[in-house]
Every structure is written in structure tokens, then in C-alpha cells.
C-alpha positions in Angstrom: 212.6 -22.9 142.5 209.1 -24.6 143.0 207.3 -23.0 145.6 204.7 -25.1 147.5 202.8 -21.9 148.5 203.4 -18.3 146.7 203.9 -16.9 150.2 204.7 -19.9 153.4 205.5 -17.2 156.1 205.4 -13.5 156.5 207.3 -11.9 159.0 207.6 -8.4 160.0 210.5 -6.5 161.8 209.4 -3.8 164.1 212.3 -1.6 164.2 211.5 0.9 166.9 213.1 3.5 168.9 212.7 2.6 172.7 213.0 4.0 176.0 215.2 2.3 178.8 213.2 2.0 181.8 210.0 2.6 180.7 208.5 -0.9 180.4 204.8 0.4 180.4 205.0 2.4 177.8 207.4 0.3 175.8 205.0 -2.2 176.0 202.5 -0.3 174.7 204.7 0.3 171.6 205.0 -3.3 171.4 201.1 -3.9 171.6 200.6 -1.5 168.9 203.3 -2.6 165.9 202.2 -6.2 166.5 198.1 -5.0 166.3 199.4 -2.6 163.0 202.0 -6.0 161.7 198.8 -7.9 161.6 196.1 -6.1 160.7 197.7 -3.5 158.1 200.5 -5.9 157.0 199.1 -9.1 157.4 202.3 -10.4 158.7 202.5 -14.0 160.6 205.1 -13.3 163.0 206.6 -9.7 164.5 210.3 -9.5 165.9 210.7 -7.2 168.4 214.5 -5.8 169.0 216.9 -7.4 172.3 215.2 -6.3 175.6 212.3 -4.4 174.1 210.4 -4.7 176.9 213.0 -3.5 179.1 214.9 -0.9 176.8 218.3 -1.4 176.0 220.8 -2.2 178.1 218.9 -1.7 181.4 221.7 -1.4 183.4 221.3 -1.9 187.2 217.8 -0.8 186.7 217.6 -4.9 186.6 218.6 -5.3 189.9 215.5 -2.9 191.4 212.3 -5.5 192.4 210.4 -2.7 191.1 211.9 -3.6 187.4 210.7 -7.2 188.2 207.5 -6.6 189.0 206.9 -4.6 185.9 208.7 -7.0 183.6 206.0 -9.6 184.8 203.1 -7.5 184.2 204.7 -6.4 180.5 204.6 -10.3 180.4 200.8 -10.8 181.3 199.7 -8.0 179.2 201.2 -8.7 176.1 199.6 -12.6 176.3 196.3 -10.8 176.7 196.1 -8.0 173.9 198.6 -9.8 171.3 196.3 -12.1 169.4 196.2 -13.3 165.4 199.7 -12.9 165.2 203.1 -14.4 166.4 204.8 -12.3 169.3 208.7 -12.5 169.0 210.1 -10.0 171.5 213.2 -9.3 173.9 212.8 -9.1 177.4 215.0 -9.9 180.9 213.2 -12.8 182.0 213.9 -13.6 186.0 213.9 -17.2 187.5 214.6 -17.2 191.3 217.9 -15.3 191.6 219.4 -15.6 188.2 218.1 -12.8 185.2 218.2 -14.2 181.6 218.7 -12.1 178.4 215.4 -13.8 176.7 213.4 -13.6 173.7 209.7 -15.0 174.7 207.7 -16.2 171.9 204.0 -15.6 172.2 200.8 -17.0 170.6 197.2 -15.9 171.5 197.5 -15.6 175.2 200.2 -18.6 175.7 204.1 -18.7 175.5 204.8 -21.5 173.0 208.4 -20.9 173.5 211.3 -18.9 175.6 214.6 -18.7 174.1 217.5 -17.5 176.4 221.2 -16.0 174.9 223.7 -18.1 174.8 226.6 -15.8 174.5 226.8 -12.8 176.5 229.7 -9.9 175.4 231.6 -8.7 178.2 233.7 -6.7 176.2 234.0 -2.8 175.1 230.3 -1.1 175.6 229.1 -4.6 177.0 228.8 -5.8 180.6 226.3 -8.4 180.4 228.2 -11.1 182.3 227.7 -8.9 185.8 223.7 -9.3 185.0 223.1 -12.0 182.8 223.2 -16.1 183.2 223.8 -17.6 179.7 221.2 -20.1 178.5 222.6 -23.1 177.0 219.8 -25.2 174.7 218.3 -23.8 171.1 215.3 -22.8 170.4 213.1 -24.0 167.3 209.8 -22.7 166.7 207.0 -24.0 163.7 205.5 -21.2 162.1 203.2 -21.9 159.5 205.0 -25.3 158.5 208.2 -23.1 158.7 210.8 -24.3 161.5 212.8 -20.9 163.0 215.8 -20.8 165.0 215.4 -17.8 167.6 218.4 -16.0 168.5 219.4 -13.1 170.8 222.3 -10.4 169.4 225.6 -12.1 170.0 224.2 -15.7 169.7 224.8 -14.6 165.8 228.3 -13.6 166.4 229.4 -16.7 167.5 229.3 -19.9 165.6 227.6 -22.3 168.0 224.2 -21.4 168.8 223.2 -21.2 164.8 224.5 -24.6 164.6 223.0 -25.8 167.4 219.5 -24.2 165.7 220.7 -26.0 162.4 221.3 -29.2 164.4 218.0 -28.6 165.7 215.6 -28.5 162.4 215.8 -24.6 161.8 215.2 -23.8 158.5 215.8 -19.8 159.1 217.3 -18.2 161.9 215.4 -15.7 163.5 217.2 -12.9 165.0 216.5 -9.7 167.7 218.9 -7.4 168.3 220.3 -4.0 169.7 223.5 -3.6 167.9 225.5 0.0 169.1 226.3 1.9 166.4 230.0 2.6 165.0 231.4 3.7 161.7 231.3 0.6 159.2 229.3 -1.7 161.5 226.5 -2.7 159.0 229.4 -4.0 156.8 230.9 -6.0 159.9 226.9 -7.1 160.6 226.1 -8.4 156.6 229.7 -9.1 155.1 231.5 -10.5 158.4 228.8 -12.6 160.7 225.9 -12.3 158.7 227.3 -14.2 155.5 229.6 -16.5 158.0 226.3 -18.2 159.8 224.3 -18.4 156.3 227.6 -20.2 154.9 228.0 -22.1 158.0 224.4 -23.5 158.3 222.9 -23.3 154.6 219.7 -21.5 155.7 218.6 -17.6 155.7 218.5 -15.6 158.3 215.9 -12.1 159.2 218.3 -9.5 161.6 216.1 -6.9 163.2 217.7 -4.1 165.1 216.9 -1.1 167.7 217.2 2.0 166.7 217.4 5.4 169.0 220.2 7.0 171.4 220.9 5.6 174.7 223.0 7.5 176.8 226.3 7.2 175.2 225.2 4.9 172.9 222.9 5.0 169.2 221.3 2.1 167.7 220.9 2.6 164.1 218.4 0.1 163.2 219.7 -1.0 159.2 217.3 -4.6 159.8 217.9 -6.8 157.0 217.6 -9.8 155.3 220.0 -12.3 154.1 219.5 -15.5 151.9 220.6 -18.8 151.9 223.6 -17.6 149.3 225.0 -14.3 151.7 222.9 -12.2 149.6 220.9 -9.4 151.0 217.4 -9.4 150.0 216.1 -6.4 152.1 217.7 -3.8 154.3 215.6 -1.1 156.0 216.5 2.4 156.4 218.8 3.9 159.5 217.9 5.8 162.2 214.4 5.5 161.0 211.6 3.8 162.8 209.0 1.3 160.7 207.9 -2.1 160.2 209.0 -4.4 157.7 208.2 -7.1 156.4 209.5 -9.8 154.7 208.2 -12.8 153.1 209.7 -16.8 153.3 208.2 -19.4 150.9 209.5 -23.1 151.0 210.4 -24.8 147.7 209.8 -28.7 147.1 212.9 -29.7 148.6 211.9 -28.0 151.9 214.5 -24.9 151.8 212.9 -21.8 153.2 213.6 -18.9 150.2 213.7 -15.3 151.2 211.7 -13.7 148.4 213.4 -9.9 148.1 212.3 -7.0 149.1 213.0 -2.8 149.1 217.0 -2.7 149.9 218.1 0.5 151.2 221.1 1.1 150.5 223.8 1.6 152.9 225.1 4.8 153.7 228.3 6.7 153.8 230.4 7.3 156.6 230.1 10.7 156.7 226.2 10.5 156.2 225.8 7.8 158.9 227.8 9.2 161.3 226.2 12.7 161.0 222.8 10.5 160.9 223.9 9.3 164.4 225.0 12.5 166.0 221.6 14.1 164.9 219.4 10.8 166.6 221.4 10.2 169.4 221.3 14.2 170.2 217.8 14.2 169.8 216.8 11.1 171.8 219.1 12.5 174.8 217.0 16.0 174.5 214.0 14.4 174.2 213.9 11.7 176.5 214.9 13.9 178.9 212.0 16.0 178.2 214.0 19.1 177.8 212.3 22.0 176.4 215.5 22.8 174.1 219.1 23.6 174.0 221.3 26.3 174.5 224.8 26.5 173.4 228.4 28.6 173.0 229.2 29.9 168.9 232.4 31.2 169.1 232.6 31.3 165.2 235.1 28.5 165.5 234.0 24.9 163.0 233.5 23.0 166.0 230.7 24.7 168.0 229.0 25.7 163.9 229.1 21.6 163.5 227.4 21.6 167.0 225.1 24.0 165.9 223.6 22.6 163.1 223.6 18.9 164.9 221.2 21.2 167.1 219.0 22.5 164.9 218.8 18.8 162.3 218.0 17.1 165.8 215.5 19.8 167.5 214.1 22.1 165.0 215.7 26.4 165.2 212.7 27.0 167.6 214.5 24.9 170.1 217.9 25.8 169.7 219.6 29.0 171.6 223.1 30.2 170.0 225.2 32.5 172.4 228.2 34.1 171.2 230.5 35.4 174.1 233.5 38.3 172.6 236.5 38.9 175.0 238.9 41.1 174.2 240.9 38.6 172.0 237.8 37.9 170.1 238.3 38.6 166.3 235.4 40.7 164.2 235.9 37.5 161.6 234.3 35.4 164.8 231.9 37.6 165.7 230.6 37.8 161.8 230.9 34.3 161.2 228.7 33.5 164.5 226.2 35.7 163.6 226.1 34.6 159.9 225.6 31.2 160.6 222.8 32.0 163.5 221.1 33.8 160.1 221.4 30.9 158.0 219.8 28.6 160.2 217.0 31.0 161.8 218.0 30.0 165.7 217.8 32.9 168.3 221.6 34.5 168.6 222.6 36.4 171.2 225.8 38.3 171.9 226.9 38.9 175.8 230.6 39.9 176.3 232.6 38.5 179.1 235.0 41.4 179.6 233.7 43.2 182.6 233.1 39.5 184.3 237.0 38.8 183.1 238.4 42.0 184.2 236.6 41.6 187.7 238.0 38.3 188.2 241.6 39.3 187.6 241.0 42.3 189.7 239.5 39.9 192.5 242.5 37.8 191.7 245.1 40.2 191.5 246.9 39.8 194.7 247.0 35.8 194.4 248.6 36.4 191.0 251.0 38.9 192.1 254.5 38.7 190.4 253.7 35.5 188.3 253.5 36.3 184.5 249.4 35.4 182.1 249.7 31.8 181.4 246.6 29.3 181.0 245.1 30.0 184.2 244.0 33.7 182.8 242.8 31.3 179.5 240.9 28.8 181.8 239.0 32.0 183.6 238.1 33.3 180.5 236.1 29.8 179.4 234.6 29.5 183.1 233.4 33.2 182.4 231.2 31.8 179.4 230.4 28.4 181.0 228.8 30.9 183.9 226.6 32.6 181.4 225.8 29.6 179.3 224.8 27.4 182.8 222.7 31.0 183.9 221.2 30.8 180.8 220.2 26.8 181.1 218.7 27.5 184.4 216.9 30.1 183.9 214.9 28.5 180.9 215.2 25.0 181.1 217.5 24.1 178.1 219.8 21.9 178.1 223.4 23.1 177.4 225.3 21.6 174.8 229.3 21.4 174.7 231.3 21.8 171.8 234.4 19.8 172.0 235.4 17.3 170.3 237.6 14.1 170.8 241.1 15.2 169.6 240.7 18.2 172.2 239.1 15.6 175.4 242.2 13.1 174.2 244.9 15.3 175.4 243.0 17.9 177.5 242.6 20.9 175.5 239.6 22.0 177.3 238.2 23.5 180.0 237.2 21.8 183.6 233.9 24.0 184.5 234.3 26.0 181.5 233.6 24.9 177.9 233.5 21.2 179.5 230.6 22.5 181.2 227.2 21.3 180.1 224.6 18.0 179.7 225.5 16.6 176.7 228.3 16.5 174.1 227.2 16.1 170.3 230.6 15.4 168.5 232.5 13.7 171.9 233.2 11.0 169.9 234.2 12.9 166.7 238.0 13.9 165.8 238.7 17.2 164.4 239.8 16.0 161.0 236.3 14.1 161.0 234.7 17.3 162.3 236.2 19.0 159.1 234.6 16.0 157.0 231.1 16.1 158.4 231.1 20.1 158.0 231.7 19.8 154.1 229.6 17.0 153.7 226.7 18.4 155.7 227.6 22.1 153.7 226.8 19.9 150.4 223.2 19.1 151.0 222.5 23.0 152.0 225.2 25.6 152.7 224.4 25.9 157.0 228.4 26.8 158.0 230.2 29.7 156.5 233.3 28.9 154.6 235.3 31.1 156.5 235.0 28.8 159.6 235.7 25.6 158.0 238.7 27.2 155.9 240.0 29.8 158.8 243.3 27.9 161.3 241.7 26.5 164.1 242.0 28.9 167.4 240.7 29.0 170.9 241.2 32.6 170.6 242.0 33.0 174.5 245.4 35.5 174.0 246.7 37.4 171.3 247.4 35.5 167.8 246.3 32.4 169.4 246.5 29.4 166.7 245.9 25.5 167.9 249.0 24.3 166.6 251.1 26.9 169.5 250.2 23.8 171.7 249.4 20.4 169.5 250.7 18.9 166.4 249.0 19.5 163.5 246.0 17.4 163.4 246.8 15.8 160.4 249.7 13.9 162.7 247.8 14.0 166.1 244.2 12.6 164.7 246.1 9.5 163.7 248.5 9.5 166.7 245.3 9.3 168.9 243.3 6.8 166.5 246.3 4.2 166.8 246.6 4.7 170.6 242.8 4.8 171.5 241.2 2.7 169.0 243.9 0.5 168.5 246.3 -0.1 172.1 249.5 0.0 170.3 252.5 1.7 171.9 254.7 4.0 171.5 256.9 2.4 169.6 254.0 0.9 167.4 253.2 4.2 166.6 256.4 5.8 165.1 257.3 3.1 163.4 254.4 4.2 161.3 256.6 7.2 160.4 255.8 9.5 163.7 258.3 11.1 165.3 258.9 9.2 168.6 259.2 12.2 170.9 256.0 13.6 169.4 254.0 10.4 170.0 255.5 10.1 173.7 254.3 13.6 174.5 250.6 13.0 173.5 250.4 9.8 175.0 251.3 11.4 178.1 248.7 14.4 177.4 246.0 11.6 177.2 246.9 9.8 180.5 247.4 12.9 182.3 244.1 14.4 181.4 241.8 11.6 182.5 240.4 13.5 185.6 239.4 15.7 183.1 237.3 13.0 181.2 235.8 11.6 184.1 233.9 14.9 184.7 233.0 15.5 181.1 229.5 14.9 179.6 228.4 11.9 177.7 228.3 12.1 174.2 227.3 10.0 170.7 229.7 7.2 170.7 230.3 6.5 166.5 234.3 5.4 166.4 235.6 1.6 167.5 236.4 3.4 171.1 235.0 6.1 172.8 235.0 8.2 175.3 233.3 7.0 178.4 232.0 3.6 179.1 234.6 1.7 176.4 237.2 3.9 177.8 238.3 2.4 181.6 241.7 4.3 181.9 242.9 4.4 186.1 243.1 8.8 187.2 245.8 7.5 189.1 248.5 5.6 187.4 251.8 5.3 187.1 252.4 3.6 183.6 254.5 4.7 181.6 254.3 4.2 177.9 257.7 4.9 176.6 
């Protein structure tokens, strides 16, 4: 390829970790990577991610006047203290009544251009239709000789608005974005819509992404590159913040060429997904401005994963472990809690719940009178340690951490005020055959869970010989039981014919719609499967559906 100049365009890709709500200070962000894009990077143009200015997704907060009036000075103040370099950042940009989804394109103190989204999802995490109008027209910029199509998120997902860009004169595409992660979604983004739209229209295309945990959902960032051919030319790192640049030269024929760049390369599921648990858990502590965490170690492998989440997200200082014996508390527990509290260096404390248990029943004892122990002496048990843990979060600040995980909130084997209780839920989103994945491959970069715990039969230990599979299917069946009927809507029939035994599948099924109170009152956690939890998840309490 001749090149008319060794470099026609530089652009850089300000991947940052944002905070909804918080327009003053995200603009000062903004300010700052476009000042440090130009001056350090000598970049010509810096993309900032889908509703920078705002954070990502805003929510109702965009119906408040107080939202609008802030948006507008964001506006103002980054056409007065952006200068020397092109501004390319998201924002919700109000006309009258209607609120657009908007990338505003700024240059020296003027906006040379205003690109509003085209498509707007309205489907699993997205609601954009009950805030957004959809623009209709492309948007073609010159930058240094170099025509760009702008685009916003799902405009690249559907066909039309690169064409219309093509159609238009764009000789790159442009792109800002805040993707929610999910397991495998950087393949979806580069192999699925990424190399459609570069096949579709002939011309490259630069993705930049949010990073950082919002609520229930994590943006992992992975901005890349793609060429003209569907070949990535630069990827940046996930669940990292940075800018990064990337330079377009135009050959003699007028094709815009995206010379390469440092390629990360992509990682694993297990990595990613433990990458996400550890940002998302962090951002939700620390945008909270919570002091730390406090949680329950009952020497069982789903509250050690949750521990070391803890301590890769906040640091041992800010992490409290409290193990809570009853009388159906093994020594292997107890040894294994307080093992694991000494390989990671977090304060471990050890408070038993027998004389609160015992004066419980005894407070109880009449009401109970001539009815045999069943789960309601179980459920007291876990409120016992729920009390202390909650006692414990008041009293210093932290924030407590549950432990659960998703096989256990799909068909209700938990604990409504007990080990339900708390502000935030690391591995929500995480089956327990995935737990047992991310605990061996987190275990392979340092030992931090005893083998015993990861190796032991799962147990509750709430009465005598207690195992998990007195009440569920192994998880080997359930995990995938749940998988196809939660990630996937098929039926019961569906299901067996995958080889499951029909009365087994009907029975979970039903465990999952009957526990949905249950779910409606339990924390938000990292989403990282196809369907979560929470706001993916709209299941009616009351329903009379039957699935069989």
C-alpha cells in the first residue's frame, strides 16, 4: 500500500471507568484524557464511551430537570477547556421533550457535529425505548482529510446505520460504546458484528468501550480495532482503564488503513469472568464509598470464592471474615475457615450462634409444640448469623457481602433475612459448577482456598449429616437443567429430551417459579451469564403457569 502520509489520523480511545450520575466529575475525567490524548499522545481525535457524560445507563435519573441542567453545563464546559484536539463523546442530549442517545463531536469551543442512535435495544438488560427517541440521519465527520462515520453502541449491531455512513462518504466507522459484560461477548463483539459491518461496508472500524460495574451490570472495556479485511489490529486490555491510540493512514486509492497496534489477547472464561466479579465488586464498594466489607465463612467453597473476590477487589485490610459454629458445625469447617482467613491475612473472627439458637427455640417453644424440626429450625439458624453479620455492618460501616450463588437463588435454597441478607452478592450470577471452576482456576495463580473445601460434598450444615444433594439433584444435572430453562426459555419437554428425567426437570422448574418472592428481595449482584438474575429476569411473584 502507498501511503500519502506515514500517519493521516491518530485517534485515541479513552477507555474509562465512570460514575452514573455524577456528570461533574465525569466531565472532569473527560477534560483530563482528552488534555493527556493530546498533549502526551499527540492524538487527533479522542472517543469517549456511550453516555460518558452521563454514566451508563442513567436510568430515570434522565427524567430529573436537575440531570438537564447539568448535562447542559457538561456541554458548555467541555467546548471551553477541550482545545487542539477532536472531542468525540457520549452524552443524553435533550431537545424540547424528547432525550436522544447522542455522541457530540467537538472542536475548539464549537460543535462541528451531533450524531443521534439510530437503534435503540429494548431487550434483556436494555430499556432504552422508555427514554430514548431514535435519530434517523448519519453522521460523517472530516478529520484530517479522513471522512468518519460516528456511531452509538447498537447502531453497530444492526446493518443499516453503517450503510447509511458508507452511503454517506465514511471511510471508517467510528464507534462509542458501553457494551454489558457476559461470558464470550468480545467474540460475539469482533467475530459476529464487528467483521459483519467491515464485510458489509469495505471500510475499518475503531470500537471503544466502558469499562467499570454498574449496579448489576460490568463493562469490561476490551476496545479494539478492526481492518478493512475483519482482522483485528489492536485490542486493549479488560477491566483496565487507559487510553489508546490507534493510527489511520490513507493509501493512493483513498482507503483509510488501520496500521496495527499492541493486541491483547483475549481472555479465558474463567479469567474474564473472575476479572468481572473482582471489578464489578469493587466498583459497587467503592462507589458507594464504603469503608469495607464484612462477610459469613462457613468453610463451605462458596463463601471461600466470596472471600477471595473480597480481598482481589478491596485489599485484606478491608475485608472482615466471620465464621459462625452451631452445634451441627463440623471441626473440618471450622479449620478450613480459619485456614483460608490465614492464607489471605483478612481479620477472622469466630462467634457461635448457639445460645442465640437455643433462646429462640426456647422463645418459640410453645408455637412449635407437637410439630416435629423441619426447615423452619434450619431458617432460624441462618437468621441467627444474618443478625450478627447485619450488627456487625452497622456497627462499622462495611458493607455485607452474601455468599450464594445462582444454582441456590434458582430454586430457593436460601435464606429470606438470613444468608440472603446483605448489600451486595459477588457470585449471584455464578452457578455452582462455575463456582467450582473459578475456585481451581483462581487456586492456580496462588493457592488462596484450601483443598478440602473445593473437594469436601457441598453442605449447608444446618442438621445432622446434612449433604446438598438430600434436597437437589446433583449439580452436574441441575446446573444444566437451570442453564436451559433460564438462559435459554425451553420447556419442559425441551429439556428431557436432552436426556433429563422429565419428573426431575418438572420439579425444578417449579422450585424456580415458586421461589421468585424470594429473588425479588435478594441483592444485586455481577451479572456475567446470557441471563441473570435481576433486571434480565422479569418473572410475575404471582402466577399461575404451569410448565408441564
Amino acid at each position: 500500500m502507498s501511503l500519502i502520509h506515514p500517519r493521516q489520523l491518530r485517534c485515541c480511545m479513552a477507555q474509562l471507568n465512570l460514575v452514573v450520575g455524577d456528570v461533574d466529575g465525569n466531565t472532569s475525567r473527560i477534560v483530563a484524557a482528552a488534555n493527556e490524548a493530546r498533549d502526551r499522545l499527540r492524538a487527533d481525535v479522542v472517543l469517549l464511551p456511550e453516555l460518558a457524560v452521563s454514566g451508563y445507563p442513567p436510568e430515570d435519573l434522565l427524567f430529573h430537570s436537575g440531570m438537564r441542567t447539568q448535562v447542559a453545563r457538561s456541554i458548555d464546559r467541555l467546548k471551553r477547556e477541550v482545545r487542539g484536539i477532536t472531542l468525540i463523546a457520549g452524552y443524553p442530549e435533550y431537545d424540547g421533550t424528547l432525550i436522544f442517545n447522542s455522541a457530540i463531536v467537538i472542536r475548539d469551543g464549537k460543535v462541528a457535529a451531533n450524531h443521534r442512535k439510530a437503534c435503540l435495544p429494548n431487550y434483556r438488560v436494555f430499556d432504552e425505548k422508555r427514554y430514548f427517541t431514535p435519530g434517523t440521519e448519519p453522521t460523517v465527520i472530516e478529520l484530517n482529510g479522513v471522512k468518519a462515520g460516528v456511531l452509538v453502541c447498537e447502531d453497530l449491531w444492526d446493518a443499516q446505520p453503517a450503510h447509511q455512513a458508507r452511503a454517506a462518504g465514511a471511510q471508517v466507522l467510528l464507534v462509542i460504546n458501553a457494551s454489558p459484560y457476559e461470558v464470550d461477548k468480545q467474540l460475539q463483539r469482533e467475530r459476529q458484528i464487528g467483521r459483519a459491518r467491515v464485510s458489509e461496508t469495505g471500510i475499518p472500524l475503531v470500537f471503544v468501550n466502558l469499562i467499570g460495574g454498574q449496579d448489576e451490570l460490568m463493562f469490561d472495556g476490551n476496545s479494539f480495532v478492526m481492518d478493512a479485511r475483519g482482522a483485528v489490529t489492536m485490542r486493549a486490555p479488560a477491566f483496565t482503564e487507559g487510553l489508546y491510540v490507534v493510527d489511520l493512514a490513507v493509501d493512493d486509492s483513498g482507503k483509510v488503513e488501520a496500521l496495527p497496534g499492541d493486541i491483547t489477547p483475549l481472555q479465558g472464561q474463567e479469567e474474564s469472568v473472575y476479572g468481572a466479579l473482582v471489578q464489578g465488586t469493587r466498583d459497587y464498594v467503592d462507589k458507594h464509598r464504603f469503608p469495607g466489607v464484612v462477610l459469613g465463612l462457613s468453610g463451605g467453597v462458596d463463601s471461600a470464592l466470596t472471600l477471595v473476590i473480597a480481598v482481589d477487589a478491596l485489599g485484606a485490610d478491608r475485608v472482615h471474615c466471620v465464621s459462625m459454629p452451631s452445634r451441627y458445625t463440623s471441626q473440618m469447617s471450622k479449620d478450613d475457615a480459619a485456614q483460608q482467613a490465614k492464607l489471605l491475612n483478612v481479620k477472622h473472627s469466630e462467634i457461635s450462634i448457639e445460645g442465640m439458637f437455643e433462646a429462640t427455640l426456647a422463645a418459640l417453644q410453645e408455637e412449635f409444640a407437637g410439630r416435629a424440626p423441619d426447615t423452619a429450625e434450619e431458617n432460624i439458624q441462618s437468621r441467627c448469623r444474618g443478625v450478627l453479620l447485619m450488627g456487625i455492618s452497622n456497627k462499622t460501616g462495611r458493607m455485607l457481602l452474601t455468599t450464594g450463588n445462582k444454582s441456590e437463588m434458582a430454586v430457593g435454597y436460601a435464606t429470606l433475612y438470613g444468608d440472603m441478607a446483605g448489600g451486595f452478592a459477588p457470585i449471584k450470577d455464578c452457578s455452582k459448577l462455575l463456582v467450582y471452576r473459578l475456585c481451581a482456576w483462581r487456586n492456580a495463580q496462588s493457592h488462596v482456598i484450601p483443598a478440602r473445601v473445593i473437594e469436601r460434598p457441598p453442605s449447608a450444615e444446618l442438621r445432622h449429616d446434612q449433604k446438598d444433594t438430600d434436597s437437589l439433584p446433583p449439580y452436574e444435572v441441575l446446573d444444566p437443567i437451570l442453564e436451559a430453562f433460564i438462559e435459554e426459555d425451553l420447556s419442559v419437554d425441551q429439556i428431557a429430551a436432552r436426556g433429563f428425567d422429565r419428573a426431575t426437570v418438572g420439579r425444578i422448574l417449579d422450585l424456580v417459579k415458586h421461589n421468585e418472592y424470594k429473588r425479588r428481595q435478594a441483592p444485586p449482584g455481577v451479572r456475567v451469564s446470557g441471563r441473570a438474575f435481576g433486571r434480565d429476569w422479569r418473572y410475575p411473584i404471582t402466577s399461575g403457569y404451569k410448565s408441564r
